[in-house]
C-alpha positions as CSV (number, residue, x, y, z in Angstrom):
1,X,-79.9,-69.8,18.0
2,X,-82.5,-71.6,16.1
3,X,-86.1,-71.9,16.6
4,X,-85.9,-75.3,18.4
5,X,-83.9,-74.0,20.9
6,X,-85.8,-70.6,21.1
7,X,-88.8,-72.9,21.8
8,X,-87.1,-75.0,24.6
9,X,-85.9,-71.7,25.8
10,X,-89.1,-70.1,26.1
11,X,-91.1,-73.2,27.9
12,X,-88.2,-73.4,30.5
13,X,-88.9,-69.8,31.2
14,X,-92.6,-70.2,31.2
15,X,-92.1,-73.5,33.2
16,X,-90.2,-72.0,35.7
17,X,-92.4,-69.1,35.8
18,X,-95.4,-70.9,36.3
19,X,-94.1,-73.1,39.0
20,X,-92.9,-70.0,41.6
21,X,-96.0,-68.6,40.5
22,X,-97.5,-71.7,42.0
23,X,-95.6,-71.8,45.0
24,X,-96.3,-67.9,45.6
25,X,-99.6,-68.2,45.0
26,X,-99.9,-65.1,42.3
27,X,-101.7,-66.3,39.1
28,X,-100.6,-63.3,37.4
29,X,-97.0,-64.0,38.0
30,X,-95.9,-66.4,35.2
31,X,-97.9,-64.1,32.7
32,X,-95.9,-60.8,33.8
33,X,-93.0,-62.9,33.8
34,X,-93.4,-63.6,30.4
35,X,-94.6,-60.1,29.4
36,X,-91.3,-58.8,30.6
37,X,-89.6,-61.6,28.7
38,X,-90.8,-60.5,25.6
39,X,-90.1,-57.0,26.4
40,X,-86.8,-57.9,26.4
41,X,-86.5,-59.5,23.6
42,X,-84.6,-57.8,20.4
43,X,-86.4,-57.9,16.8
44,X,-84.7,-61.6,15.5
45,X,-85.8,-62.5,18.7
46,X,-89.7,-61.6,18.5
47,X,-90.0,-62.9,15.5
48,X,-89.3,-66.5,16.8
49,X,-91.1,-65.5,19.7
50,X,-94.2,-64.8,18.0
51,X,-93.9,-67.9,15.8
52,X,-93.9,-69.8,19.8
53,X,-97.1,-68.2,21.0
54,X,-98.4,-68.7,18.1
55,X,-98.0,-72.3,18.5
56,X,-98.8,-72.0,22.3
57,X,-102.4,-70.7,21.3
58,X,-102.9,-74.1,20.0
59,X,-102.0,-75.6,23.0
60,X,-104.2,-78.5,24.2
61,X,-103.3,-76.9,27.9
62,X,-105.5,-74.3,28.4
63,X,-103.1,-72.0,30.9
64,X,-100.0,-72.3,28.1
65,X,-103.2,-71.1,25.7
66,X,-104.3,-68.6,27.9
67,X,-101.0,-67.1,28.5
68,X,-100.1,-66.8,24.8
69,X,-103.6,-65.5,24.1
70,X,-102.7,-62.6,26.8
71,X,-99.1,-62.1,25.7
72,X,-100.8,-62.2,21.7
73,X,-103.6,-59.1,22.3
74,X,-101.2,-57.0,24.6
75,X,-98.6,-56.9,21.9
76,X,-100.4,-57.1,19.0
77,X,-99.2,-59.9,17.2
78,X,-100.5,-60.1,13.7
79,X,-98.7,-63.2,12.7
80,X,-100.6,-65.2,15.0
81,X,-103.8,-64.7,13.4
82,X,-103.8,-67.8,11.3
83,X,-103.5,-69.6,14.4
84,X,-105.9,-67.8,16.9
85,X,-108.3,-68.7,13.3
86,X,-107.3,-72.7,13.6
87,X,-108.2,-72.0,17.2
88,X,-111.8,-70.7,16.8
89,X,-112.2,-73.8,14.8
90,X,-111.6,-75.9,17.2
91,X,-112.8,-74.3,20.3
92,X,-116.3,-74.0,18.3
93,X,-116.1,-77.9,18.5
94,X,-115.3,-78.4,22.2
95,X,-118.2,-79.3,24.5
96,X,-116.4,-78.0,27.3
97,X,-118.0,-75.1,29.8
98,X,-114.9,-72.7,28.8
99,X,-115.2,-72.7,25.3
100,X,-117.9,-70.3,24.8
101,X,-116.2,-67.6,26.6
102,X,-112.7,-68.8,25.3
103,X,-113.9,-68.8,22.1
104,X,-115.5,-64.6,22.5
105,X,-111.7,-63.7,23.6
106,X,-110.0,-65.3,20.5
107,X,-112.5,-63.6,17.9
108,X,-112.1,-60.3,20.3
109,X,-108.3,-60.8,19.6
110,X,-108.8,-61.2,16.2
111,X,-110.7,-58.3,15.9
112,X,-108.1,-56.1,17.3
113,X,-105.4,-57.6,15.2
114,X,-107.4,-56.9,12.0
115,X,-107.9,-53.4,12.9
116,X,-106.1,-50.9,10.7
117,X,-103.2,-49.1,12.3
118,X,-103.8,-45.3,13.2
119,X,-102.2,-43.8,10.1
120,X,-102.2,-46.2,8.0
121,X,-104.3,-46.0,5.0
């Protein structure tokens, strides 16, 4: 599978996701749905799937952004930091009431990616 059709793979998943939890009422749904999903997931695919929330933290909708913001800090995915750094760029622009605080978790996130990893030198 290429990584066009990992992509369409992953927003039908988070599309369908989102919608039951819509329906259910459980905002937390579509995000555990996708933790799982990534779980899942063997090392070919988390490499693609990194490379798509990477992406998705660039998203101009902010609950694709926060999803992959969430899925980004719970598993520590270092290759997004170039994008979570486009991201503070741009949120540092925005006007809007959310970006302050939106702006506080991405350089959180990028703080805990930069960290050195217990043992490492």
């Amino acid at each position: 599978m290429n990584l066009d059709e990992f992509r369409h793979q992953m927003e039908s998943y988070r599309r369908g996701a989102d919608e039951e939890a819509n329906a259910l009422k459980d905002s937390y749904l579509a995000l555990d749905r996708l933790q799982s999903l990534y779980r899942r997931f063997d090392a070919e695919e988390r490499v693609m799937a990194d490379q798509v929330l990477a992406d998705w933290a660039l998203s101009e909708d902010e609950n694709v952004r926060f999803d992959a913001l969430a899925l980004i800090d719970d598993f520590k995915i270092k290759t997004a930091a170039p994008a979570l750094q486009n991201l503070l760029t741009r949120l540092a622009s925005l006007g809007t009431p959310g970006a302050p605080f939106e702006l506080q978790k991405v350089n959180r996130i990028l703080g805990d990616l930069s960290e050195k990893d217990p043992g490492s030198n």
